[in-house]
C-alpha positions in Angstrom: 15.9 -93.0 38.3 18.7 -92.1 35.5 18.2 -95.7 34.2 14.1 -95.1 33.9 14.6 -91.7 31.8 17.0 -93.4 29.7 14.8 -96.3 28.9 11.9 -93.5 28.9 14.1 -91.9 26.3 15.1 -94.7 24.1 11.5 -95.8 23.6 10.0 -93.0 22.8 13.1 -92.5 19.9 11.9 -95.8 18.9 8.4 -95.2 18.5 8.9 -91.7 16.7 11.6 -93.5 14.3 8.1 -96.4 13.9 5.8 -93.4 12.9 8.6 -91.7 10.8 8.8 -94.7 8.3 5.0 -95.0 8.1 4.3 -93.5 4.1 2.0 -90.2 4.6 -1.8 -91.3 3.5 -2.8 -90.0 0.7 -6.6 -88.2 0.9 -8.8 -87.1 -1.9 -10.7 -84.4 -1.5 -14.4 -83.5 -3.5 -15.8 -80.5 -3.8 -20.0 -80.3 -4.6 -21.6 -76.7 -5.6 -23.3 -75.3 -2.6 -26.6 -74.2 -2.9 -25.4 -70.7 -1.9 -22.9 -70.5 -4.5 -20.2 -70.3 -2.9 -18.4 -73.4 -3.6 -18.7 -75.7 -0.9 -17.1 -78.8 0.3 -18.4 -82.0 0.7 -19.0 -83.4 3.9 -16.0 -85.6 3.9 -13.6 -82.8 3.1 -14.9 -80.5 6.2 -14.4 -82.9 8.6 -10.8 -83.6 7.7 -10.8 -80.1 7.6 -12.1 -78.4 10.2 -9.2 -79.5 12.5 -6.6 -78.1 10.7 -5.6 -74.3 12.1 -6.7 -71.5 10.3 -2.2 -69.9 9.6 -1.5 -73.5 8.2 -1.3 -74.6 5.0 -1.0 -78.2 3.1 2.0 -77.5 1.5 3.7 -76.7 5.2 3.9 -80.8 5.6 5.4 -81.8 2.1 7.8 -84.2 1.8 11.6 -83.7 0.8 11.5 -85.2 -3.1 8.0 -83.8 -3.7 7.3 -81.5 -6.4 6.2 -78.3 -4.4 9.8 -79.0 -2.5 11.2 -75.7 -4.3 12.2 -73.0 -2.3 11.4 -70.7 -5.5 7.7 -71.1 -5.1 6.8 -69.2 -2.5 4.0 -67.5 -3.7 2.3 -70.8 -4.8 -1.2 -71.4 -2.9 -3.4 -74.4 -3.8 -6.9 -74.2 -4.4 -7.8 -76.1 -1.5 -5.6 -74.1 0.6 -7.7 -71.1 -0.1 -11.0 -73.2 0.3 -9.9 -74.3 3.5 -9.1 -70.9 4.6 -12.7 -69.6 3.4 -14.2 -72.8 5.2 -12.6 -71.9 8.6 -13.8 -67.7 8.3 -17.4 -69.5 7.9 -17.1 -71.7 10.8 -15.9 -68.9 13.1 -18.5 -66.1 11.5 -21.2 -69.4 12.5 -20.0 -69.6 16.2 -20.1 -66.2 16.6 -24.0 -66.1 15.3 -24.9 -68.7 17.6 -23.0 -67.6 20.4 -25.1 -64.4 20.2 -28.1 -66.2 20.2 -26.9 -68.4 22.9 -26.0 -65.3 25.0 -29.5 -63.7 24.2 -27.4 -60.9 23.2 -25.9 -60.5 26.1 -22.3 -60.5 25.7 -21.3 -60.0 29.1 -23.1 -64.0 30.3 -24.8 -62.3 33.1 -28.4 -63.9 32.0 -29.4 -61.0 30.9 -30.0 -61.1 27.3 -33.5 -61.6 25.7 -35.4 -64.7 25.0 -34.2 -67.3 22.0 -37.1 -66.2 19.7 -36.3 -62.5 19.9 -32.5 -63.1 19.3 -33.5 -65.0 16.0 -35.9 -62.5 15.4 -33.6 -59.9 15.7 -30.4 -61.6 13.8 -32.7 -62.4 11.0 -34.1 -58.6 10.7 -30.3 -57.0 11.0 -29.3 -59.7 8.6 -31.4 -58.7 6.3 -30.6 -54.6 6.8 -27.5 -55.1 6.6 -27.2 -56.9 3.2 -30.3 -55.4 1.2 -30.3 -51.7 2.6 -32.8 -49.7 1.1 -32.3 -51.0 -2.0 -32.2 -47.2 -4.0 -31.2 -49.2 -7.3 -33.3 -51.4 -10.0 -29.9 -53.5 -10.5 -29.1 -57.1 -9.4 -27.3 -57.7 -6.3 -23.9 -58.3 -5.9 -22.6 -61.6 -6.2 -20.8 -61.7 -2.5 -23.9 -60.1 -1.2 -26.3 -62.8 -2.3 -24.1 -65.4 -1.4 -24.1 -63.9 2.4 -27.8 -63.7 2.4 -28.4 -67.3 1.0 -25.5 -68.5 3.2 -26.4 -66.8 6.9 -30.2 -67.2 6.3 -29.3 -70.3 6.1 -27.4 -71.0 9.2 -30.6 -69.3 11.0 -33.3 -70.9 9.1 -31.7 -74.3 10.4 -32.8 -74.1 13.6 -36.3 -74.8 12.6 -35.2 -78.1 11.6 -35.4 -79.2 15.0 -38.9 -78.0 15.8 -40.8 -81.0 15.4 -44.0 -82.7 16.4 -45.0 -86.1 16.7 -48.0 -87.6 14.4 -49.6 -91.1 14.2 -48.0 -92.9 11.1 -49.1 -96.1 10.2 -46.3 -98.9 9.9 -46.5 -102.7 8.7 -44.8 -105.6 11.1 -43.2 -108.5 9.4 -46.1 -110.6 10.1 -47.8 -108.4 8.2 -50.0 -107.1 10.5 -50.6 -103.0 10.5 -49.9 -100.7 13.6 -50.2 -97.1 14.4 -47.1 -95.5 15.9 -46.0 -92.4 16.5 -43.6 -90.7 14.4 -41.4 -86.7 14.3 -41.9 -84.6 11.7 -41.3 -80.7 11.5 -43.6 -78.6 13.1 -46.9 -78.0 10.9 -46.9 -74.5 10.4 -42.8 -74.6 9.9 -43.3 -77.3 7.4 -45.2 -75.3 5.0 -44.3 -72.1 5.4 -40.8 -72.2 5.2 -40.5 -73.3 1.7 -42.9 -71.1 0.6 -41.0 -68.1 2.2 -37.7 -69.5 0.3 -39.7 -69.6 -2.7 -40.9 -65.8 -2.5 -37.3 -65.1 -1.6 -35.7 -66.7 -4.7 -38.2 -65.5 -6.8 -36.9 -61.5 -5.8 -33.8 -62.1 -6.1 -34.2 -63.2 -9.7 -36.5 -60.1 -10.1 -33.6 -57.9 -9.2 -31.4 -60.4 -11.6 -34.0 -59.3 -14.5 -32.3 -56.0 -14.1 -28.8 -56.5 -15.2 -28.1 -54.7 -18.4 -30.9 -52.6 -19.4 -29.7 -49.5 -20.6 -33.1 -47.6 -21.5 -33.3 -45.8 -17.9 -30.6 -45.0 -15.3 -30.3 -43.0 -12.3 -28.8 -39.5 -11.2 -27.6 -39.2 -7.8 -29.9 -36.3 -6.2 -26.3 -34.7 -4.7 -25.5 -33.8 -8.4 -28.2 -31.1 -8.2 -27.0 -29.3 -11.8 -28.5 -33.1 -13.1 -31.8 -33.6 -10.9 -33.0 -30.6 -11.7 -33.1 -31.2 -15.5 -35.1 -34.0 -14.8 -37.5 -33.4 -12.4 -39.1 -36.9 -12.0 -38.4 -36.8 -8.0 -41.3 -38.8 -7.1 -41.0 -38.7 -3.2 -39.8 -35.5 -2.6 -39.2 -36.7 1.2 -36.4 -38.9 0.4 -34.0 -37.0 -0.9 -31.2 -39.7 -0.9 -33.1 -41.9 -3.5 -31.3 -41.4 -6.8 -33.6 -39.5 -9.5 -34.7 -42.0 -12.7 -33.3 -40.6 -15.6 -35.4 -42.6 -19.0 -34.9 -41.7 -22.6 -36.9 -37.8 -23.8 -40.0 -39.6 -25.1 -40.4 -42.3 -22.6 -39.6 -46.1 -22.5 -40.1 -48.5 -25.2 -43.7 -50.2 -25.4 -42.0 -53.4 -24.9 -40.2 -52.5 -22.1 -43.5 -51.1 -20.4 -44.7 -54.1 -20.5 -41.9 -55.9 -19.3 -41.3 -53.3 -16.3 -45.2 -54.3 -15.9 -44.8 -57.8 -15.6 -42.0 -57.8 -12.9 -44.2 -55.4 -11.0 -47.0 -58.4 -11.0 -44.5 -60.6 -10.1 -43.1 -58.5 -7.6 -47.1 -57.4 -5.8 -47.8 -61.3 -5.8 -44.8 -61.7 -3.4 -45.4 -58.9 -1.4 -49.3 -60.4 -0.9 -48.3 -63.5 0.2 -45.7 -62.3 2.6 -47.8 -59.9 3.7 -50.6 -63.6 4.4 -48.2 -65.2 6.0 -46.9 -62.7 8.6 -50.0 -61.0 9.3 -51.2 -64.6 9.9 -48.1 -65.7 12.4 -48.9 -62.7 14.5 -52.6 -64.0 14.5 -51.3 -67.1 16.0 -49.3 -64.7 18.5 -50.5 -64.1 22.8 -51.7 -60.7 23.1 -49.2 -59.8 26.3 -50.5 -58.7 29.3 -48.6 -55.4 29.6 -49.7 -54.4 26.3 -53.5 -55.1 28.0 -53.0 -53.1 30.7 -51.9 -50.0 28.7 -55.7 -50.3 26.7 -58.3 -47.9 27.7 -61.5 -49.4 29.2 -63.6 -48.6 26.2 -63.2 -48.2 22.0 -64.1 -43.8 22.5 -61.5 -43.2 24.3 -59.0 -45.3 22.1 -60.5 -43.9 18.6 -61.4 -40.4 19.7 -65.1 -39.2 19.0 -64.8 -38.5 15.5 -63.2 -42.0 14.1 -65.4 -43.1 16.8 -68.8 -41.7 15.3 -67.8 -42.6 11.8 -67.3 -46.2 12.5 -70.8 -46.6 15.2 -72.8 -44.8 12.7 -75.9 -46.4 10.8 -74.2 -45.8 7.4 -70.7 -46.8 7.5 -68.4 -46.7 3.9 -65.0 -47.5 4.6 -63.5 -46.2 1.6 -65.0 -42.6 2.1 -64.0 -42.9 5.6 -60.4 -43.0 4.9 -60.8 -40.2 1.9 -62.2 -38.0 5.0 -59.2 -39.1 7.3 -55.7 -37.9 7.1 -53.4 -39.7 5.8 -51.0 -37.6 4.4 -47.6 -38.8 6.6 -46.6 -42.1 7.4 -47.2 -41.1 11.9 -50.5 -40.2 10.8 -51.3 -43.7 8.9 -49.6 -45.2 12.0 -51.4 -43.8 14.9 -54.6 -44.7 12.8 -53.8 -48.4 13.0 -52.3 -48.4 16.7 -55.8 -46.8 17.5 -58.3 -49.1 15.1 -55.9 -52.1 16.6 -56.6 -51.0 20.4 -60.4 -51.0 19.7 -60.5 -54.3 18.4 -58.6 -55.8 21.4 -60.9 -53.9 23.6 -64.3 -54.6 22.0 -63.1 -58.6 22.1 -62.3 -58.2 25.6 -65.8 -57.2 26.5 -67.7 -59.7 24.2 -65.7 -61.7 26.4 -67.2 -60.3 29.4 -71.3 -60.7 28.7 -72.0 -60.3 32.5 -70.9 -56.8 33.0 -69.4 -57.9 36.5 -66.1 -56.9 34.8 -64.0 -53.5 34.5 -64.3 -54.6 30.8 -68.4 -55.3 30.6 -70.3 -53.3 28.1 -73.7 -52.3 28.0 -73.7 -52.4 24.2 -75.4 -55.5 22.6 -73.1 -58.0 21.7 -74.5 -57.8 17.7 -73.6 -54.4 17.6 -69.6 -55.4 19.5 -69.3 -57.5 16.1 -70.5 -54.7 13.6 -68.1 -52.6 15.3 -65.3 -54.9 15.0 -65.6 -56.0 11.3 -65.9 -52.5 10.6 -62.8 -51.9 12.3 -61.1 -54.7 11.0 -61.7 -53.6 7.1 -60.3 -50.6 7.6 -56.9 -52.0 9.2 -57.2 -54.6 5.9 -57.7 -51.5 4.0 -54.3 -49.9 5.1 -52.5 -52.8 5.6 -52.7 -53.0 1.7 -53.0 -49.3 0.8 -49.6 -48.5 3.0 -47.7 -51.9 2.8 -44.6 -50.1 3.6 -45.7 -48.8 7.3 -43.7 -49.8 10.4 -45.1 -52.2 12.6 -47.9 -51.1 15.1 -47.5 -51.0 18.9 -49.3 -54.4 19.2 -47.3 -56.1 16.7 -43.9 -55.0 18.3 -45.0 -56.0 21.9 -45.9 -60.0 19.9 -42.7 -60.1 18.9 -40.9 -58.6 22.0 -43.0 -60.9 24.2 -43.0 -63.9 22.0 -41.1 -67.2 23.4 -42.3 -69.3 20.4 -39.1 -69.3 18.4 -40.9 -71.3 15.1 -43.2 -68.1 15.2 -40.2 -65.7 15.8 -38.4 -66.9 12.7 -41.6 -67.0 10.4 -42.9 -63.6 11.5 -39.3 -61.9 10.6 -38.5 -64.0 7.6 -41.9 -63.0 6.0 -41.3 -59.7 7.3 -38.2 -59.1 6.0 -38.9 -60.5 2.6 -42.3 -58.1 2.9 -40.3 -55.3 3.0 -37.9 -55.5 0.3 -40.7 -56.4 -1.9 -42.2 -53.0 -1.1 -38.9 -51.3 -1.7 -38.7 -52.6 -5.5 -42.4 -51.9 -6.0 -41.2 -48.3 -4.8 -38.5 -48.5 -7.1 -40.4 -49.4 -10.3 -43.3 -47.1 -9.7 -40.3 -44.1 -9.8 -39.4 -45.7 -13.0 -42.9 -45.7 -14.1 -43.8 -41.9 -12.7 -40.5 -40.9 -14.5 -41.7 -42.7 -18.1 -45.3 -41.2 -17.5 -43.6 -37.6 -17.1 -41.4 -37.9 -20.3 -44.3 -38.9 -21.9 -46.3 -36.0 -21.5 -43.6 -33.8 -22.0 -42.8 -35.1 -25.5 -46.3 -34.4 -26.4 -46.7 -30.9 -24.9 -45.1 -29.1 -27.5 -46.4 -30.4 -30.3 -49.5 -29.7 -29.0 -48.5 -26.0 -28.7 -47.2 -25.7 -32.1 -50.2 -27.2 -33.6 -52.4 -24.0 -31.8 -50.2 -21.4 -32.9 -50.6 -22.3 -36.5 -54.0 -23.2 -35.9 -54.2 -19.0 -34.6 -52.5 -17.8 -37.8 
């Protein structure tokens, strides 16, 4: 037994003296700009990276003779010490995003946790909270903020890379003979959309980059209250935490009117075709059955009899039907659409139902069920774009709640996202524009004053 260790021993003394001889390999590292600009490595350099451990350090395995040997240098850190550091903190910041999504959010793995579309759904919206806010500021964002938003949408976006169909491709044999055959591709819908959305998303970031170094209007933060009431340009007296635009005594420059005009195009453009693309996804959504079963059996008792009368009448205006409605808070505008929404839902049901057998039959003609629709349906168009800014209805969060199509969950939120920050700038540029407009008019005031009194003498 002694003799076996000590053979056991000797060999293994001999194989590490073998290994010890063998001249370290040399590896060469490349580093390629990511396109979130933060500097990433290539793909050879993360593999030999990522199994290094995260309190190591390349210069911990030098050789004796080498010339970082120097005990003096102790603060010295390579560059690719520090990338590899950063590259680990994104790996583990990854697993911990998917392991939510895994878990449903459900941290406790008891099964529990909601579906995989709603967890995207939801890690996409709180993303997006999270790193744009409420966006009180016409200024660019800053730099390690955009490079989290580019880099985690990134990470979430990539699971739609794996939603894929097959399609009939045609393919030529040697003999030169052509056959159909089936081929993947990305899902349709996820195909087209997804790029677009990254192009609406690019293209407000840059608006926001338009921002950086205009000097001709700044803001005063509404706590300095000596400040915001000098200049009284408060346009939304609600929010009282949105820093007052302070512009120049007799208003902004022509040219930059028309420049601030220009980015607020650019800006409504996006905000329209986000606005296309969700309400479209939650088209394409299941009306749940829960969210059925809470519906009244007829469109009076959703609407009331007033809305009710206005939209059944012979003569029906939807413009002067809203001016008549009010609209004055943002519940009000709400429970509006969660009531025109209800009606619709109900008044398909029962064109559904022509034989009346059903709980949801109508004796009304089915011409007149359409009228009553389309009518309906302008009017949601109507405040859709007249309050872009409104929370989501009570059918739209049950979709999403309810939803198990997780190509759908991640179009809906990214479009939904990206519609609400374009509504935030447009807020912020009008406050910019109402505070021009009121400078304005005050610079012309008082001339107009003097030129009465001397007129009077």
């Amino acid at each position: 037994m002694v003799k076996a260790f000590d053979l056991h021993k000797s060999s293994s003394f001999k194989l590490k003296k073998i290994f010890e001889n063998i001249p370290a390999p040399r590896l060469s590292f490349s580093t390629t700009e990511s396109s979130g600009g933060g500097g990433g490595m290539a793909v050879d350099d993360r593999l030999t990276r990522s199994h290094g451990g995260s309190g190591g350090s390349p210069m911990d395995e030098r050789k004796v003779g080498s010339p970082f040997a120097s005990s003096n240098e102790k603060g010295f850190v390579s560059r690719l010490s520090r990338e590899g550091l950063g590259l680990n903190k994104d790996i583990d910041l990854m697993k911990e995003r998917f392991a939510k999504l895994l878990l449903g959010e459900d941290m406790s793995g008891g099964g529990k946790g909601v579906s995989s579309a709603l967890a995207l759904s939801n890690a996409i919206t709180n993303l997006a909270a999270s790193v744009f806010g409420e966006q009180r500021r016409l200024e660019p964002m800053p730099p390690e903020r955009k490079a989290r938003w580019k880099k985690e949408v990134d990470w979430l976006l990539s699971v739609t890379d794996h939603i894929i169909e097959l399609v009939p491709s045609q393919q030529q044999s040697p003999d030169g003979s052509t056959m159909e055959v089936m081929v993947t591709r990305q899902r349709g819908d996820l195909l087209v959309n997804i790029p677009a959305l990254r192009k609406l998303d690019t293209m407000l970031i840059d608006c926001l980059d338009n921002f950086k170094g205009q000097s001709e209007f700044g803001y005063v933060d509404s706590k300095d209250e000596n400040e915001s009431e000098k200049v009284s340009t408060q346009r939304q007296g609600d929010k009282w935490w949105i820093p007052v635009v302070k512009v120049p005594a007799g208003g902004l420059l022509d040219a930059t009117q028309k420049w601030l005009q220009y980015q607020k195009d650019s800006v409504n453009q996006v905000l329209k075709a986000a606005m296309a693309i969700n309400a479209q996804i939650l088209a394409e959504m299941e009306i749940p059955e829960s969210y059925i079963e809470s519906l009244p059996k007829n469109g009076r008792a959703s609407l009331g009899d007033s809305i009710y009368k206005s939209i059944t009448d012979d003569f029906f205006d939807p413009e002067q039907f809203l001016a008549a409605t009010d609209l004055t808070s943002e519940h009000k505008v709400l429970d509006l659409k969660n009531r025109i929404e209800a009606s619709i839902i109900i008044w398909q049901r029962k064109m559904n139902h022509k034989d009346g057998k059903s709980s949801w039959g109508s004796a009304i003609s089915l011409e007149k069920r359409e009228l009553f629709e389309e009518r309906a349906e302008t009017i949601l168009l109507i405040l859709k774009h007249q309050f872009p800014g409104i929370p989501q209805s009570s059918l739209d969060i049950t979709k999403i709640e309810y939803n198990k199509d997780v190509g759908h969950a991640v179009l809906e939120s990214y479009s939904r996202v990206l519609e609400s920050l374009a509504s935030t700038v447009l807020n912020r540029i009008d406050d910019v524009i109402y505070a021009d407009d009121l400078a304005r008019k005050a610079s012309t005031e008082p001339i107009g004053r003097g030129e009465e009194e001397q007129q009077r003498w």
